[in-house]
DSSP file (Angstrom, degrees, kcal/mol; ACC not computed):
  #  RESIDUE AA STRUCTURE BP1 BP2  ACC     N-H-->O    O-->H-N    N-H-->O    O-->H-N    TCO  KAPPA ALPHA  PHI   PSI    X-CA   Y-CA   Z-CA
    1    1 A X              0   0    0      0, 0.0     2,-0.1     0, 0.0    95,-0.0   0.000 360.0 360.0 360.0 134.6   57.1   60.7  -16.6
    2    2 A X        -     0   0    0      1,-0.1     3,-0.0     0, 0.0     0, 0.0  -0.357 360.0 -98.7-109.2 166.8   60.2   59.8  -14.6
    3    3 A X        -     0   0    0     -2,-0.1     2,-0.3     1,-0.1    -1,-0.1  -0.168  51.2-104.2 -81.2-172.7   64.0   60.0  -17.0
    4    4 A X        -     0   0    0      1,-0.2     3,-0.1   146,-0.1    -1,-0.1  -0.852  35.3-136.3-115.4 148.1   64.7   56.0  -18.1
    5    5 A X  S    S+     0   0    0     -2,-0.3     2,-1.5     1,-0.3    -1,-0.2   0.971  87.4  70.2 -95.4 -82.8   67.6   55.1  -15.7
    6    6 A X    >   -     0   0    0      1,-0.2     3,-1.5     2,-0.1    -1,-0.3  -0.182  63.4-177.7 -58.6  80.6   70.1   53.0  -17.9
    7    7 A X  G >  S+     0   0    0     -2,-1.5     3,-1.8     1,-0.2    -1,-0.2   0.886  77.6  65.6 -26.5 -59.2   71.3   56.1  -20.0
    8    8 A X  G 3  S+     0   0    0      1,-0.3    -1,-0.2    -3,-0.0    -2,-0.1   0.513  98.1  44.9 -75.1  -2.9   73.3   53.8  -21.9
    9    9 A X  G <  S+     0   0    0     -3,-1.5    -1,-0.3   144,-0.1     2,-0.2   0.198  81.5 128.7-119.9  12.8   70.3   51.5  -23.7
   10   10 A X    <   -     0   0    0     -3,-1.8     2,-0.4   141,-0.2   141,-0.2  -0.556  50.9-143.3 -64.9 135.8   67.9   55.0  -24.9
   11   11 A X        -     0   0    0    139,-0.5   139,-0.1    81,-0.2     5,-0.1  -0.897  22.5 -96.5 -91.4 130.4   67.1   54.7  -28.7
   12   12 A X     >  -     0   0    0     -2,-0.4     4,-1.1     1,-0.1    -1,-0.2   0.133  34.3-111.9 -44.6 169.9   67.0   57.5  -30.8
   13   13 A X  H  > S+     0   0    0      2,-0.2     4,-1.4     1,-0.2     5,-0.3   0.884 115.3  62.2 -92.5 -43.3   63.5   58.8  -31.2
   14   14 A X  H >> S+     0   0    0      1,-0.2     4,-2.8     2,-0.2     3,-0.6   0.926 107.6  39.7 -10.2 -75.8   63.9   57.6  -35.1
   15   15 A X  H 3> S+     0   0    0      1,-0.2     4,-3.0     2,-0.2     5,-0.3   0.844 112.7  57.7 -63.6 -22.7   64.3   54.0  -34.3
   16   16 A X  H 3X S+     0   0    0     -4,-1.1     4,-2.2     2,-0.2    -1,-0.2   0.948 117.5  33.5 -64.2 -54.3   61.5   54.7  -31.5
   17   17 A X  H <X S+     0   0    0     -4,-1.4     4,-1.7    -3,-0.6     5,-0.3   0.853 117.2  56.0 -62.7 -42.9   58.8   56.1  -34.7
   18   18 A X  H  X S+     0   0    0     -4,-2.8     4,-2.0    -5,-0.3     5,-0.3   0.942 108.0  52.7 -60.8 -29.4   60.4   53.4  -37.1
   19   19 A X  H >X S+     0   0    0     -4,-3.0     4,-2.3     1,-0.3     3,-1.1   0.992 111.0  38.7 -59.1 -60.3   59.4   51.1  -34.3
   20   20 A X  H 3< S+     0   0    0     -4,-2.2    26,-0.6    -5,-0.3    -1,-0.3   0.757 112.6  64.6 -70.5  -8.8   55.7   52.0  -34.0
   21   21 A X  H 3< S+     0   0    0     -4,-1.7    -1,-0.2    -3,-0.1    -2,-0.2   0.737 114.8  26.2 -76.4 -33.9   55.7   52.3  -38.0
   22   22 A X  H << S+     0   0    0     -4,-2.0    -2,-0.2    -3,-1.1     2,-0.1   0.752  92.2 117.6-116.6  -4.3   56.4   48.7  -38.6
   23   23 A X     <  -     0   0    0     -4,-2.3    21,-0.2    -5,-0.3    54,-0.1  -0.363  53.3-149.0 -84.5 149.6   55.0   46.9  -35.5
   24   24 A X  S    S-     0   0    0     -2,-0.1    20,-0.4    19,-0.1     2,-0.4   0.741  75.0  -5.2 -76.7 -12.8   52.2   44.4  -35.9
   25   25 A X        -     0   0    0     51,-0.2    51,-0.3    18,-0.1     2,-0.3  -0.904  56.7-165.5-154.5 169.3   50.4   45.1  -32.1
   26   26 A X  B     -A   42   0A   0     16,-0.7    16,-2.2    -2,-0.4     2,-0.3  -0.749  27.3-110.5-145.6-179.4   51.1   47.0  -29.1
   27   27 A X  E     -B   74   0B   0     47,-1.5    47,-4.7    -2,-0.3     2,-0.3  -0.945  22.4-153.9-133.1 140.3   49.7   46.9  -25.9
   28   28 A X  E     -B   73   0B   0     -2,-0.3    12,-2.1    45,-0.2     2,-0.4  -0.801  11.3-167.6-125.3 114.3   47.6   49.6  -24.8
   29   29 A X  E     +BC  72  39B   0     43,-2.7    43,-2.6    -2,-0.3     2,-0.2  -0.967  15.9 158.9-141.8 152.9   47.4   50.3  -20.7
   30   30 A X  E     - C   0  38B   0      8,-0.9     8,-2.3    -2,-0.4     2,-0.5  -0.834  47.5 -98.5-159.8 163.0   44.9   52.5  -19.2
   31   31 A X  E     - C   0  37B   0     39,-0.3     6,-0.3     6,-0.3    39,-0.1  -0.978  41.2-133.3-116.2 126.2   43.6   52.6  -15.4
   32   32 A X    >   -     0   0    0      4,-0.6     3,-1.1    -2,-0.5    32,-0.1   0.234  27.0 -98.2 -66.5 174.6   40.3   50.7  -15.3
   33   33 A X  T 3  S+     0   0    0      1,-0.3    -1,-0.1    27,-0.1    31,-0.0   0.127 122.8  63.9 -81.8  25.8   37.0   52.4  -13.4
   34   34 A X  T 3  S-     0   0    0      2,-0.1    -1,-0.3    30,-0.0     3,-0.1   0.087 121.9-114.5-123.7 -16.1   37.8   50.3  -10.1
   35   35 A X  S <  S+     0   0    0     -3,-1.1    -2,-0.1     1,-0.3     2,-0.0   0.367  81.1 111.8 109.6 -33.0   40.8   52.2  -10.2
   36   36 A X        -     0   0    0      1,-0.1    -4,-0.6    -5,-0.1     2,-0.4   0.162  68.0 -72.3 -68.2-168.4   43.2   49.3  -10.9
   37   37 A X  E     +C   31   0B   0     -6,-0.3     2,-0.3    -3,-0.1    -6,-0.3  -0.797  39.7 177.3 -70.3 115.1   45.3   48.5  -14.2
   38   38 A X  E     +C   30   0B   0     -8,-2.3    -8,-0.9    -2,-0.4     2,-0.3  -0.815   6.4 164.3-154.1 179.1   44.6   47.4  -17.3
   39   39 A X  E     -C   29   0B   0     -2,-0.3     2,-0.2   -10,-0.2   -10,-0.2  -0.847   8.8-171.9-149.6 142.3   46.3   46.7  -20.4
   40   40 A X        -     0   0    0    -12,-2.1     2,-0.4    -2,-0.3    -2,-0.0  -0.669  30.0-115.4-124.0-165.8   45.5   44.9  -23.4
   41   41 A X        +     0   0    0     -2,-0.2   -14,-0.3   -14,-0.2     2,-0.2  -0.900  52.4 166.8-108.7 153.0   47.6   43.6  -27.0
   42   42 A X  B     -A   26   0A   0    -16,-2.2   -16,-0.7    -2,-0.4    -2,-0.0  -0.862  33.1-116.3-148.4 118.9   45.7   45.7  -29.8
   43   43 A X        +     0   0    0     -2,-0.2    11,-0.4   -18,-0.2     2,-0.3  -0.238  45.6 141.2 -61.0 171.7   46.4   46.5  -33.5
   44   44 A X        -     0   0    0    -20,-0.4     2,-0.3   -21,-0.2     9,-0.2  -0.959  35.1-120.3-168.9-172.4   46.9   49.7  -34.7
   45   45 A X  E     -D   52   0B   0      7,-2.2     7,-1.9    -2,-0.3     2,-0.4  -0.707  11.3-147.2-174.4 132.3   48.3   52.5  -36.7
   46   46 A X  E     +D   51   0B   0    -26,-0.6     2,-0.4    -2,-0.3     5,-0.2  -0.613  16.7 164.5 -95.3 154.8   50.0   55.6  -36.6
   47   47 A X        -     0   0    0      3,-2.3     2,-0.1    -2,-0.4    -2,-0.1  -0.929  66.8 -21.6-155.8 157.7   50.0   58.6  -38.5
   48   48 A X  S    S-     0   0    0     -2,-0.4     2,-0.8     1,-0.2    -2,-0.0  -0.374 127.3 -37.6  61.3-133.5   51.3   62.2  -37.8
   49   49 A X  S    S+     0   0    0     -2,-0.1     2,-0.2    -3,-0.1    -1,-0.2  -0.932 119.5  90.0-133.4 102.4   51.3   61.9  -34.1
   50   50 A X        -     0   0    0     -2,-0.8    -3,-2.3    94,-0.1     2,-0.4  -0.749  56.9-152.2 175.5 136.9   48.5   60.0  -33.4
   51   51 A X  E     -DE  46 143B   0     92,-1.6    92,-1.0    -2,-0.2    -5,-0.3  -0.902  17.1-141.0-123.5 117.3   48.1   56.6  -33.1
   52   52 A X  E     +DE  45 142B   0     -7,-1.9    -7,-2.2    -2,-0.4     2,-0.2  -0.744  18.2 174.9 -89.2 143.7   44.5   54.5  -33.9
   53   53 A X  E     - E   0 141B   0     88,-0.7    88,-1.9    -2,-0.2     2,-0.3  -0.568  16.3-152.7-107.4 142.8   42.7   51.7  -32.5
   54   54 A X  E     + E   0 140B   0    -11,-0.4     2,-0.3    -2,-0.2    86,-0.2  -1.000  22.4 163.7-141.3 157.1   39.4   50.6  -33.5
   55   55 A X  E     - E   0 139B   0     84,-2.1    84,-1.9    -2,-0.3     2,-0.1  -0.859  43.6 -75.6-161.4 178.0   37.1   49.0  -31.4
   56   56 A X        -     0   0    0     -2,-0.3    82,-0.1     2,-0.2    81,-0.1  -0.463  62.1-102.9 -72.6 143.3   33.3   47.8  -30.8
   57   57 A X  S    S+     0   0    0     -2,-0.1     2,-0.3    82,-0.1    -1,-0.1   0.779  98.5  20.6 -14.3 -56.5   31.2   50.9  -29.7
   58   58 A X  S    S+     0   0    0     81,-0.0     2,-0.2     4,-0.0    -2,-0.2  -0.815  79.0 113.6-124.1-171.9   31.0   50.3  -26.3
   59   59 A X  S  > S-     0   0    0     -2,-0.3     4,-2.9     1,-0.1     5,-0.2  -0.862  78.9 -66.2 142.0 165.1   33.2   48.0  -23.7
   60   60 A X  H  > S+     0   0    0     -2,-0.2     4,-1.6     2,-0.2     5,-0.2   0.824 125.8  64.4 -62.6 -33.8   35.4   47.9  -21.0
   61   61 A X  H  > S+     0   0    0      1,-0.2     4,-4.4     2,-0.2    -1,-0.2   0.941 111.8  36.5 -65.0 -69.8   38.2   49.7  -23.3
   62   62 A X  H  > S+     0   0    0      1,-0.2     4,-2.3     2,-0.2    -1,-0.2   0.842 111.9  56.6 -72.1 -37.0   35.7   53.1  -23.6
   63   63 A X  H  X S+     0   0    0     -4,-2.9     4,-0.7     2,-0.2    -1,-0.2   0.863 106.4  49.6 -85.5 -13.3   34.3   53.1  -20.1
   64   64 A X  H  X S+     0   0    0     -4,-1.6     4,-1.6    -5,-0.2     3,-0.3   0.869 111.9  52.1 -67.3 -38.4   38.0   53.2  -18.6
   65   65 A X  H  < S+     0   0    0     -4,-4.4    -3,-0.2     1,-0.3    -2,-0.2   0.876 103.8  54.2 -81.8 -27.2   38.6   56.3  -21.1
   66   66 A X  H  < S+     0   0    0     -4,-2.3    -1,-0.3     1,-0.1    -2,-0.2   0.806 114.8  45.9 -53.6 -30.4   35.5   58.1  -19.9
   67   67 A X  H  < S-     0   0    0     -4,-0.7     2,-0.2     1,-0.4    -2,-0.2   0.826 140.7 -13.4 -55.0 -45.3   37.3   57.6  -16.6
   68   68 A X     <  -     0   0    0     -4,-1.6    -1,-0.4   -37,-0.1   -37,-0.2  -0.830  57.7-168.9-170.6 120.2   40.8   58.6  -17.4
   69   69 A X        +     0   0    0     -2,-0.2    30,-1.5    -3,-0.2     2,-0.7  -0.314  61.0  98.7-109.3  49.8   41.8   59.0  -21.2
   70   70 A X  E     + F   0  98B   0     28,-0.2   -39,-0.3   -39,-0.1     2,-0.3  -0.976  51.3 152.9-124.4 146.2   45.6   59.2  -20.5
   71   71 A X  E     - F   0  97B   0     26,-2.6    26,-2.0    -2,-0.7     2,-0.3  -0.871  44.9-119.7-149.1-169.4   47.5   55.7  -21.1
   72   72 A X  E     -BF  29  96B   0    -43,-2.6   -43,-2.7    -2,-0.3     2,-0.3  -0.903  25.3-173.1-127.2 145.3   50.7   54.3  -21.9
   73   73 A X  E     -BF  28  95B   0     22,-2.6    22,-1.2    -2,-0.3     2,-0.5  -0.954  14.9-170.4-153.8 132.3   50.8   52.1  -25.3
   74   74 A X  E     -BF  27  94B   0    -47,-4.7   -47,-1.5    -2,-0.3    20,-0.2  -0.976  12.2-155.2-139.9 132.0   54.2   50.3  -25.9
   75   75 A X        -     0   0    0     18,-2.9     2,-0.4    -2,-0.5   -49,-0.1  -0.076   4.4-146.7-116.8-179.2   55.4   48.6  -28.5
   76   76 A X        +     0   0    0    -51,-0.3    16,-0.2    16,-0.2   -51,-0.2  -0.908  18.2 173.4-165.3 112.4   58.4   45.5  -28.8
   77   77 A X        +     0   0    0     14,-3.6     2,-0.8    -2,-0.4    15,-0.1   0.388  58.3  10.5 -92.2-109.8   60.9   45.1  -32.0
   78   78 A X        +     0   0    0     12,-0.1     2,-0.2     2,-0.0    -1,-0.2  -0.529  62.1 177.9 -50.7  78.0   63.5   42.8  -31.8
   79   79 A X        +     0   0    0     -2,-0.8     2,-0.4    11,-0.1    11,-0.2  -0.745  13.3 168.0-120.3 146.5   63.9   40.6  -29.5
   80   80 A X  E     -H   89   0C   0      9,-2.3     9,-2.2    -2,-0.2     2,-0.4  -0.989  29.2-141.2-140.7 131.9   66.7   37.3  -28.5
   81   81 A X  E     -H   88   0C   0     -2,-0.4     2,-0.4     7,-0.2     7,-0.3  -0.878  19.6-150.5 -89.4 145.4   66.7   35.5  -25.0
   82   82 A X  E   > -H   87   0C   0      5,-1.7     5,-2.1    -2,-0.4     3,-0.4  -0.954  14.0-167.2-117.4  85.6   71.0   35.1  -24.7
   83   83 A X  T > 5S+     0   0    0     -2,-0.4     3,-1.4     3,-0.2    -1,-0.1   0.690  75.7  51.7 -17.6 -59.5   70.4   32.1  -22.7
   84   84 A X  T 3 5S+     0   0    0      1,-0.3    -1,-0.2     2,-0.1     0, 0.0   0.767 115.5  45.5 -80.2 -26.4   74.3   31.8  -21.3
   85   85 A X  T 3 5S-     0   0    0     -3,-0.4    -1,-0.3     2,-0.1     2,-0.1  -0.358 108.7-127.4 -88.3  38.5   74.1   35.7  -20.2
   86   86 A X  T < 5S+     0   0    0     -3,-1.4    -3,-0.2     1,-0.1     2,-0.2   0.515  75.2  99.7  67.0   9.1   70.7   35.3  -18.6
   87   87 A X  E   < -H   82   0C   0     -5,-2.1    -5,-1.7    -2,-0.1     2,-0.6  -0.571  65.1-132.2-137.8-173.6   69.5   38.1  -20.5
   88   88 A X  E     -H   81   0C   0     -7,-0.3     2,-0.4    -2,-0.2    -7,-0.2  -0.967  21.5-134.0-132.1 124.9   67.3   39.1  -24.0
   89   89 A X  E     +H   80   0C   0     -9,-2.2    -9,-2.3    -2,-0.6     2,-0.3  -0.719  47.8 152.0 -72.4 138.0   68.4   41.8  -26.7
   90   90 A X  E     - G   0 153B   0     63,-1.8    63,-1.3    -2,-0.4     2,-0.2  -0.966  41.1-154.3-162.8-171.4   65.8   43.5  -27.2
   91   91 A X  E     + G   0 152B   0     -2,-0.3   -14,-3.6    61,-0.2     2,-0.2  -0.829  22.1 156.7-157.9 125.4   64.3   46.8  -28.2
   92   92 A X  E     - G   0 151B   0     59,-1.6    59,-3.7   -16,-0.2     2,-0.3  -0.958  24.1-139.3-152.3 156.7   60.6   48.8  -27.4
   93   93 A X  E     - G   0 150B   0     -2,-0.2   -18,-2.9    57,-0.2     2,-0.3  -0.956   2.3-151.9-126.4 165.2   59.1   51.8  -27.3
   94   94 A X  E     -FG  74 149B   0     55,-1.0    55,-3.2    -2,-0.3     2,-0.4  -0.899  10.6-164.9-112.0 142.2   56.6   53.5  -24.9
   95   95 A X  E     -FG  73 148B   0    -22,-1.2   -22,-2.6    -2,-0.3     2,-0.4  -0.977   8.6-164.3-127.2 120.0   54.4   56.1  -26.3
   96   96 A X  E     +FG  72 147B   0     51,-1.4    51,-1.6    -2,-0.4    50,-1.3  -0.877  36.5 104.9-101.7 149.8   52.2   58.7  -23.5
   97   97 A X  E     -FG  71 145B   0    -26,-2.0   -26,-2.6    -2,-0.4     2,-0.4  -0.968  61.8 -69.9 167.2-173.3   49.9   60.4  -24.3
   98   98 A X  E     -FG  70 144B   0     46,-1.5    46,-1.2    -2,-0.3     2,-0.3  -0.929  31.9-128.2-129.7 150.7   45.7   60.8  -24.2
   99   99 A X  E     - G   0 143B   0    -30,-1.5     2,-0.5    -2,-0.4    44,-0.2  -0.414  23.3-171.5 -94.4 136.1   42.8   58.9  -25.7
  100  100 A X  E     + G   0 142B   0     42,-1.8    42,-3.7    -2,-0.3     2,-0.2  -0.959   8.9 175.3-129.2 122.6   40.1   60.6  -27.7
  101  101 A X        +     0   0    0     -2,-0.5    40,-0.1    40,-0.2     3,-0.1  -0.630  53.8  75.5-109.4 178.4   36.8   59.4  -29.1
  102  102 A X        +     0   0    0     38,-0.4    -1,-0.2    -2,-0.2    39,-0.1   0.858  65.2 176.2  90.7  32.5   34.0   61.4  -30.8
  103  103 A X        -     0   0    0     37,-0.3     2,-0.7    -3,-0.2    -1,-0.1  -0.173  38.5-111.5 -49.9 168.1   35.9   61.9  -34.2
  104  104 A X    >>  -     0   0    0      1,-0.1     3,-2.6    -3,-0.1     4,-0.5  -0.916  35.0-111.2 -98.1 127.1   34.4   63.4  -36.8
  105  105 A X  H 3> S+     0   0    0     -2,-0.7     4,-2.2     1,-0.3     5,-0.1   0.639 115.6  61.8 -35.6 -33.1   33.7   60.7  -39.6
  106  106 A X  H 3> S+     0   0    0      1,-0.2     4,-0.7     2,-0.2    -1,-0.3   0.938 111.3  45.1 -65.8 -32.8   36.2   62.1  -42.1
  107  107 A X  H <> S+     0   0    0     -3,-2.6     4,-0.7     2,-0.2     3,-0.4   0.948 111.3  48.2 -67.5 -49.1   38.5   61.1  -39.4
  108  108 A X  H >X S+     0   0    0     -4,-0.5     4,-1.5     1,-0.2     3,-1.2   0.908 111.6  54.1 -44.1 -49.3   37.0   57.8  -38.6
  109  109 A X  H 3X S+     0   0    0     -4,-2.2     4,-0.8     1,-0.3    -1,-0.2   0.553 106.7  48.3 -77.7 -13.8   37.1   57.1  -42.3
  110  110 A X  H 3X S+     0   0    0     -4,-0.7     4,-0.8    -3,-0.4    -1,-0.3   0.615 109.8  53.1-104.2  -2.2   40.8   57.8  -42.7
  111  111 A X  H <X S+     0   0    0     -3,-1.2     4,-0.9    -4,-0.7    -2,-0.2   0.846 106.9  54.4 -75.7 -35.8   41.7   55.7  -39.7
  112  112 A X  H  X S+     0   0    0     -4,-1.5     4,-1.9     2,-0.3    -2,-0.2   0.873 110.8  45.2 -56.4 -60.5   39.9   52.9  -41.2
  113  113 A X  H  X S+     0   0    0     -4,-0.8     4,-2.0     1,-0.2    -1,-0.2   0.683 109.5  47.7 -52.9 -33.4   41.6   53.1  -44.0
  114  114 A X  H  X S+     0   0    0     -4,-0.8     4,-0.8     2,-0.2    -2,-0.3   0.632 109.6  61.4 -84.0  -8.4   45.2   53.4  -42.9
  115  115 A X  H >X S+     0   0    0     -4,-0.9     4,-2.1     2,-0.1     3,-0.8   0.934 110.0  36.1 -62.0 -62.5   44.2   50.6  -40.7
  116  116 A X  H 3X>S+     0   0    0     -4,-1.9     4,-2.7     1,-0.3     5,-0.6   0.876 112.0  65.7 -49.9 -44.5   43.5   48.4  -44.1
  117  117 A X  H 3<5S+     0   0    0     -4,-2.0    -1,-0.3     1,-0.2     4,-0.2   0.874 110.5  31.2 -58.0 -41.3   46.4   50.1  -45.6
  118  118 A X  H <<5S+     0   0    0     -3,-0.8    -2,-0.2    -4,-0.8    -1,-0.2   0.681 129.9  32.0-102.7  -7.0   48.7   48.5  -43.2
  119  119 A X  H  <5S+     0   0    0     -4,-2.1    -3,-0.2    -5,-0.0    -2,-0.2   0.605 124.4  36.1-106.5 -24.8   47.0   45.1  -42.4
  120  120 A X  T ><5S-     0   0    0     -4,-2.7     3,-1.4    -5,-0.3    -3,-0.2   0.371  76.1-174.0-105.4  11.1   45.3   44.2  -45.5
  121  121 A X  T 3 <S+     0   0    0     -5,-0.6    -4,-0.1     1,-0.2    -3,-0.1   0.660  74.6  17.0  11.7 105.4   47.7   45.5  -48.1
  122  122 A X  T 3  S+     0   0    0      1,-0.1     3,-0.3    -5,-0.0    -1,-0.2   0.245 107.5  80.6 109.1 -38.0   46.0   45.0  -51.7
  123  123 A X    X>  +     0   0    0     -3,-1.4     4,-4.7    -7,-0.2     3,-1.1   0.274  51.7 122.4 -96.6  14.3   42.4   44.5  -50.4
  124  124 A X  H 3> S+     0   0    0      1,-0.2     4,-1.9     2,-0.2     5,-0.4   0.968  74.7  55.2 -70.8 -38.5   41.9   48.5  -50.0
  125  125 A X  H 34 S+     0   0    0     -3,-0.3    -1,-0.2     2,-0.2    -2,-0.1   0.326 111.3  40.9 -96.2  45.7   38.8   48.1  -52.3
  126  126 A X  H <> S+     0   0    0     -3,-1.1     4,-2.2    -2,-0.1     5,-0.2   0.179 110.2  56.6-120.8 -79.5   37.3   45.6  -50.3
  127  127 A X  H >X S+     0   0    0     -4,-4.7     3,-1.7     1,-0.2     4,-0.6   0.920  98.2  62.2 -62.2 -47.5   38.0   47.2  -47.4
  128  128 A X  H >X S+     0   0    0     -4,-1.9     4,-1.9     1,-0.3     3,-0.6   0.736 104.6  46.4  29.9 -73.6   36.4   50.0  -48.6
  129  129 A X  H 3> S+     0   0    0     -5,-0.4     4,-1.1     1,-0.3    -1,-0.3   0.924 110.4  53.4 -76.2 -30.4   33.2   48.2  -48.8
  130  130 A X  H <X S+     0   0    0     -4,-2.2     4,-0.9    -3,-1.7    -2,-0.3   0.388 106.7  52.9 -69.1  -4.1   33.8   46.6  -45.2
  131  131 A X  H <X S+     0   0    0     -4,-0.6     4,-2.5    -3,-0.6    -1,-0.2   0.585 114.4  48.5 -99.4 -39.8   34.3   50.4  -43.7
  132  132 A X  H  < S+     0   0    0     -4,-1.9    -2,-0.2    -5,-0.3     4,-0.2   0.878 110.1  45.7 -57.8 -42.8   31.0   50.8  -45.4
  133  133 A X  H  < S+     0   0    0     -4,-1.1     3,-0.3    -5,-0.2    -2,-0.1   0.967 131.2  20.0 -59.4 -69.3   29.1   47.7  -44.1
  134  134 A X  H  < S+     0   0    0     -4,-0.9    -2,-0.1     1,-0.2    -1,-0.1   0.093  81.2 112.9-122.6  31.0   30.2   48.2  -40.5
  135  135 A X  S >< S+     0   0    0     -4,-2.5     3,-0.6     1,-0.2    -1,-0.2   0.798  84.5  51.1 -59.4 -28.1   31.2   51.9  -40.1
  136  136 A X  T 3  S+     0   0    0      1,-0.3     2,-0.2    -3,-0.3    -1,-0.2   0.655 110.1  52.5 -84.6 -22.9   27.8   52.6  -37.6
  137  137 A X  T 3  S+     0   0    0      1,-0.1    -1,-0.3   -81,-0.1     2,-0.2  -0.506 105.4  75.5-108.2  65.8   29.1   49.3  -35.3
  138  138 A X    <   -     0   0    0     -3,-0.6     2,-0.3    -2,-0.2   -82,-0.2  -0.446  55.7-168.3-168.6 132.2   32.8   50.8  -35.0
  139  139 A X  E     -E   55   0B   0    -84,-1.9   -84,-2.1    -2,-0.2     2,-0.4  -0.537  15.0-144.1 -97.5 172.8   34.2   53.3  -33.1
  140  140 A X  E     -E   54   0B   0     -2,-0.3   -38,-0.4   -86,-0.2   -37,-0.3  -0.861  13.2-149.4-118.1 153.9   37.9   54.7  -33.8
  141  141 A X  E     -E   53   0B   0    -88,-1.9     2,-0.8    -2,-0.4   -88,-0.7  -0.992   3.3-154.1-128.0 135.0   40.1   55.7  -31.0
  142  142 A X  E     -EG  52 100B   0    -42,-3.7   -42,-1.8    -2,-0.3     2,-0.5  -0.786   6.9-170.4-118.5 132.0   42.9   58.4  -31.0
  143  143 A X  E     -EG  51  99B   0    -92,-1.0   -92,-1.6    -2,-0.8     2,-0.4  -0.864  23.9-140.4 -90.5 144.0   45.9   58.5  -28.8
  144  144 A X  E     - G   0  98B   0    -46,-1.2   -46,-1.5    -2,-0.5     2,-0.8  -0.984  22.4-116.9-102.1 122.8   47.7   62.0  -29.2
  145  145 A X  E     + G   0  97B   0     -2,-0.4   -48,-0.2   -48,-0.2     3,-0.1  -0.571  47.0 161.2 -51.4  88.9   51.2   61.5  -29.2
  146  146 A X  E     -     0   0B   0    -50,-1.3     2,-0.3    -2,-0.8   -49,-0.2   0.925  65.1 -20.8 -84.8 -54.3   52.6   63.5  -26.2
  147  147 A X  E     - G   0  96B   0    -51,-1.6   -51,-1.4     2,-0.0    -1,-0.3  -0.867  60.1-153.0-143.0 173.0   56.1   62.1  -25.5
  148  148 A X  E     - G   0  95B   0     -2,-0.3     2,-0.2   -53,-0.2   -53,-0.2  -0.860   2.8-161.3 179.3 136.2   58.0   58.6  -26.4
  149  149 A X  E     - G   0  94B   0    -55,-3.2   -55,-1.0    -2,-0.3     2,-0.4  -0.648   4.3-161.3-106.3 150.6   60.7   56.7  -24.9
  150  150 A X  E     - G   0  93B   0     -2,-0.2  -139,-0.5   -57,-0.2     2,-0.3  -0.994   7.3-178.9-139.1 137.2   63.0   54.0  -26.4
  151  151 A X  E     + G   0  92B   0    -59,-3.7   -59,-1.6    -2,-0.4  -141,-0.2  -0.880   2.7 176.6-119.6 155.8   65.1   51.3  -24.8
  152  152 A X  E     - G   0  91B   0     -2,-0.3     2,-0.4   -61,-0.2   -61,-0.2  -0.839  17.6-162.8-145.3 163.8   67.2   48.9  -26.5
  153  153 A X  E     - G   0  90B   0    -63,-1.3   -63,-1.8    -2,-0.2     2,-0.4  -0.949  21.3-174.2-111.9 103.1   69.7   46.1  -24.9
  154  154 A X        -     0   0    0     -2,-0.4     2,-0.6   -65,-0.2    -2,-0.1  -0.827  11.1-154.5 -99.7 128.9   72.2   45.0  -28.0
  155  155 A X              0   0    0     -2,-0.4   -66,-0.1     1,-0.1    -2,-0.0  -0.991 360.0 360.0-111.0 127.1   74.6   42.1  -27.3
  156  156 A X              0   0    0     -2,-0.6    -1,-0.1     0, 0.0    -2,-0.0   0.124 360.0 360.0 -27.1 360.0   77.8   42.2  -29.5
């Protein structure tokens, strides 16, 4: 991982975790089996250091990570286009790290739930029964957190 060049816009590693704590998507980039790019938007959710995805069983997503499980998944808080400077405030982090399937079901089943926990707020016993329904059609995916970067550009 190469240093981030403009010293003067790194975010503490706080704001970097408060970032991935409250944001509704990321995008998720991986190198396909042809060898190329590619990147999607995905929900998710971290806990510890780990962040989960959940996804069909198979798919383009899972045969890239049999390929190459290490990706990049980067997130975007704030943002204002400054129109008369030419420029956006903004703020993101990027999270590296490597992608893991083959959890063990206690594991699936707490991702599932801190998924629900942080998108359906209220519905957990509900969701509950949806984890139930269509735990055998979904796999979970686990990034392990290796390093994370932050930019921001703040205009005064």
């Amino acid at each position: 991982m190469k240093d981030i060049r403009r010293k003067d816009r790194i975010l503490e590693e706080s704001r970097a975790l408060e970032l991935l704590d409250l944001a509704e998507y990321g995008f998720l980039a991986m190198v396909n089996v042809e060898g190329g790019g590619y990147g999607i938007p995905i929900s998710f959710v971290k806990h510890n250091n780990s962040i989960y995805f959940h996804c069909a069983p198979e798919g383009h997503k899972l045969q890239n990570l049999a390929s190459d499980n290490r990706v990049t998944f980067t997130v975007v808080g704030n943002t204002k286009v400054i129109p008369e400077n030419f420029t956006t405030a903004y703020e993101s982090a990027m999270v590296f790290g490597t992608l893991h399937v083959g959890l063990s079901t206690e594991e699936r089943r707490h991702a599932l739930r801190l998924l629900i926990k942080k998108y359906s707020p209220g519905y957990e016993e509900v969701g509950e029964k949806y984890i139930d329904k269509s735990f055998d059609r979904t796999e979970i995916i686990k990034l392990s957190i290796e390093s994370i970067t932050a930019k921001a550009k703040k205009i005064s």
